[in-house]
N, C-alpha and C positions, 0 to 999 in steps of 0.2 A: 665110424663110431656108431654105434647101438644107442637107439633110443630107446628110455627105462618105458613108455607110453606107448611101444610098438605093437605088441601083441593086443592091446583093446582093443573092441570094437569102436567105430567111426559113430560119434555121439547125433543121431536127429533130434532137433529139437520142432517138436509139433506146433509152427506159430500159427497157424491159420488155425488150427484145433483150441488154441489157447487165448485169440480174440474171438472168438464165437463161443467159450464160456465167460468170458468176462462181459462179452454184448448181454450174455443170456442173464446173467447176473442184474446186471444193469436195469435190463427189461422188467423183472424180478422187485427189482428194488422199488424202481419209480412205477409199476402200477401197486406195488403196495402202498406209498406213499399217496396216490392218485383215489386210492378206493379209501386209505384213514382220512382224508381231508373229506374225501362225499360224504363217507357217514359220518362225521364231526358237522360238516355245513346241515347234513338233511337233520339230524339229531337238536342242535340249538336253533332251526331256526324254526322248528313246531311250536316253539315257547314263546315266540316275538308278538307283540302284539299291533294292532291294524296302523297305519298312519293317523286314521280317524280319529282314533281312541289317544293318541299320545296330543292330539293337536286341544282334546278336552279335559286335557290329566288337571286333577286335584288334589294334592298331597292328602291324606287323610290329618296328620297334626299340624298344627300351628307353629313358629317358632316365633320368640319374642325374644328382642334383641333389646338393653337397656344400654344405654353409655352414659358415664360417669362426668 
């Protein structure tokens, strides 16, 4: 009996070609993830002010609380 699938070619599937894109992906991914978080930490933390300064903080307004 004749197989209908005789005549194709013998399928390779390239796996070692095909974990070494998805490493490279990967690689890819997490230093971009690596370099948004650097420049998110270097960016907010220019704006922080010294321990010094928050140990002397002064609100500028008052609030006044009445109860009834």
């Amino acid at each position: 009996m004749k197989s209908l699938y005789q005549h194709l070619p013998a399928v390779e599937i390239g796996g070692r070609k095909l974990v070494g894109h998805v490493l490279f992906g990967l690689l890819i991914l997490i230093s971009a993830a690596v370099g948004a978080a650097s420049g998110l930490l270097l960016v907010y933390s220019t704006d922080l002010p010294q321990v010094e300064q928050l140990e002397r903080y002064r609100p500028s307004s008052v609030t006044e609380l009445y109860d009834g």
